[in-house]
N, C-alpha and C positions, 0 to 999 in steps of 0.2 A: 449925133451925140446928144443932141436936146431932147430926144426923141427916148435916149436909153435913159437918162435922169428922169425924166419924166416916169417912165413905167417905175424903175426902182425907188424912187420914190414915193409914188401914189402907193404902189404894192406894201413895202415898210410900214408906210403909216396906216395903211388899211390893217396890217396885222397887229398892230399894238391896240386895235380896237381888243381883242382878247383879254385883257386886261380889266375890260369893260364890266367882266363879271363881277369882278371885286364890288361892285357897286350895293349889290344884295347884301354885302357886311354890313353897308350901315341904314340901309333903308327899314320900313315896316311892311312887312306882308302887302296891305291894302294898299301902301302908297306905291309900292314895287310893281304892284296888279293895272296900278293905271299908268304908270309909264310903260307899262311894257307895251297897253295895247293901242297908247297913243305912239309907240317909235313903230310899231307892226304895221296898223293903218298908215301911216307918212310911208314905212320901207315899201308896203303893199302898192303905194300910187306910183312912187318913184319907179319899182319896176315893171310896171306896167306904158307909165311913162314914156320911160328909155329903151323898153323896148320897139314899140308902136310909132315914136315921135324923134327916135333914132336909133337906133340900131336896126330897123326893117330898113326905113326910106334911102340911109346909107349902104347897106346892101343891094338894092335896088339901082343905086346910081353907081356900083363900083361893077354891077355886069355889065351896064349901058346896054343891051342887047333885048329887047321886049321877048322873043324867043326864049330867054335864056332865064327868064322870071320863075319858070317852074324850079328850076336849080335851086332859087333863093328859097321858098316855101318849101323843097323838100329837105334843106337842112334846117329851115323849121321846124318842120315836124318832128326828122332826127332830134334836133334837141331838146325838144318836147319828152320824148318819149325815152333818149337816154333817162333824164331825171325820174323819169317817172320808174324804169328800171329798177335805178338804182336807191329811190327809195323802198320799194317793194320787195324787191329780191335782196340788195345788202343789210337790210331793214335801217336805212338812213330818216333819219326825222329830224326836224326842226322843230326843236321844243322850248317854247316863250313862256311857260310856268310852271308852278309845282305840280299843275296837276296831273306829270307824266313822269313819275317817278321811274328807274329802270335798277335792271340788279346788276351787278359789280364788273360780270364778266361783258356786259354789253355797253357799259364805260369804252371800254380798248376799243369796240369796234366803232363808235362814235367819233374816235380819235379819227382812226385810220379812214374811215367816210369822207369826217368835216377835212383831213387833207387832202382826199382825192375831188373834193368841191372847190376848197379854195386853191386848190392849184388849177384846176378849170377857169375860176376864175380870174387867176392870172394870165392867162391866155389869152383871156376873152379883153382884158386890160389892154394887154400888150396888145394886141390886133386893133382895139379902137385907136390908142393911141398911134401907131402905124400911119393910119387912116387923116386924122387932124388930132391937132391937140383940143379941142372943143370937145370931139365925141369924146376921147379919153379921159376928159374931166370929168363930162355926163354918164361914160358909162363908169369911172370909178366911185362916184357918185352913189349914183344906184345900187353899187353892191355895197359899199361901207355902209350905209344908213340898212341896208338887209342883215347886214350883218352884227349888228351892234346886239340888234332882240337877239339872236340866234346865238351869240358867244354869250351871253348871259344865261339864255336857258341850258345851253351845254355845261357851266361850269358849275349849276346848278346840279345836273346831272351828275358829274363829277363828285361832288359833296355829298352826296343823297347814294353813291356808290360807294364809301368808303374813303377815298380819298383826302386826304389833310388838303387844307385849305390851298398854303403855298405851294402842295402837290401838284393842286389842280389848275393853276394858275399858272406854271409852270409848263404844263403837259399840254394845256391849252392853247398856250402862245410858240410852243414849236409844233403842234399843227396848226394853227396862224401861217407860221413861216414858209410853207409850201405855196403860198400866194405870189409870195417872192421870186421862188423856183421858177411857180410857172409863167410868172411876168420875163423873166430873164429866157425861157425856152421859148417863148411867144416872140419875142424880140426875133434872136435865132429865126427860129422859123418863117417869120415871118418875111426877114431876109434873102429866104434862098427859096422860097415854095410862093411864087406869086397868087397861086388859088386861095391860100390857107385864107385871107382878109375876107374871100369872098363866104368861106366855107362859118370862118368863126362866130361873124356877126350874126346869120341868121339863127346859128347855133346857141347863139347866146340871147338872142332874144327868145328862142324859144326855150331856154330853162330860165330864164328871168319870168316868162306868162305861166311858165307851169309852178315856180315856188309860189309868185304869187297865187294863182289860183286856188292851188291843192293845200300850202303849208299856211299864207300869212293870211288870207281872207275867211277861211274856219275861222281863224283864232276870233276875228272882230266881230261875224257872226252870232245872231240871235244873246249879245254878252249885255246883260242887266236891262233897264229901264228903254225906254223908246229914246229919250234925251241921251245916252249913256252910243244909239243907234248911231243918232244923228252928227254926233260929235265924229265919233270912229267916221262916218260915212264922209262927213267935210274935211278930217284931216286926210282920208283918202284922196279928196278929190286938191288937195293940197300938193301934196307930192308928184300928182300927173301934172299939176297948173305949175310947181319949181322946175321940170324936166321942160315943160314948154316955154316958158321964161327961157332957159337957159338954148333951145333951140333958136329963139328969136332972137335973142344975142350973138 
């Protein structure tokens, strides 16, 4: 039962990050520019993190089986290469500033994407939590701080589509809600399919290495002065250093 509060909870509060967008109403352009790409660098280490310094080594230890290692890396790569699908083919993107304006009718499908993400990763919630409550923290962890940049650049999105404000904030936060869904069907499943723990986590570490690599480390790349480099570059290595804190606890 500690185990079902746990996900529905973590899941809840992870989606009222959506809200987050709101934040652009009262900021300025430039001050908006450096928080996004100081939470993108921090999101960026974190999932890098958790995925390398737990959700691999936990997959690893839930085959027990050295034979059975290839299993773990090839739903690695499946998850790798799901995400990468499904940014290419559904045209999904993770957009952290204005400078990816989109037009109106590509709003909806932004919706429908960020819930078929965040319901992924509620799965991926619910399977760590399954596992221990530590990794469930770690890896809830890891997607909220991913997700704070990304519901702010969606809801930007949103407003630069046509959308009224409380429309968009609105629209955002019940695709938010699919996080929930998929924490509560992760639970389930998790339940009754003893493989799924082993299948989810490498799964989830590899679209954790692929947002980071493809969507959150562009952004902090070659962005202003060599100091401007530096900063981005140590709050990276910030975010892998709180995921291994939090391992060594």
């Amino acid at each position: 039962m500690d185990v079902f509060f746990y996900i529905l909870s973590s899941t809840f509060l992870i989606s009222l990050i959506a809200f987050a967008g709101a934040v652009i109403l009262f900021l300025k352009e430039k001050l908006l520019e450096r928080i996004l790409l100081i939470l993108v660098s921090f999101a960026a280490g974190a999932l890098i993190g958790g995925a390398f310094l737990h959700l691999i080594p936990e997959a690893i230890e839930q085959v027990g089986q050295e034979e059975s290692l290839l299993k773990v890396f090839f739903y690695l790569l499946f998850g790798f290469c799901s995400f990468f699908i499904l940014e290419n083919f559904i045209s999904w993107h993770h957009h952290h500033s204005k400078n990816h304006p989109e037009i109106k009718s590509f709003s909806y499908l932004i919706l429908v994407s960020d819930s078929i993400h965040n319901f992924i990763d509620g799965l991926i919630i619910a399977a760590s939590f399954v596992v221990s409550a530590p990794l469930g923290i770690a890896t809830a962890l890891a997607v909220a701080l991913h997700e704070i940049p990304q519901e702010i650049g969606d809801f930007e999105i949103l407003i630069y589509s046509g959308f009224k404000k409380i429309k968009a904030l609105l629209f955002n936060f019940i695709s938010a809600l699919t996080i929930v869904l998929g924490g509560l069907f992760g639970f389930l499943l998790s339940g009754k399919i003893g493989d799924s723990v082993v299948f989810l986590l490498p799964f989830a570490a590899g679209s954790f290495i692929y947002v980071a690599c493809s969507d959150l480390i562009p952004e902090i790349k070659h962005k202003g002065s060599l100091q401007k480099a530096l900063i981005n570059f140590f709050v990276f290595l910030t975010g892998i250093g709180v995921m291994f804190l939090m391992k060594l606890i």
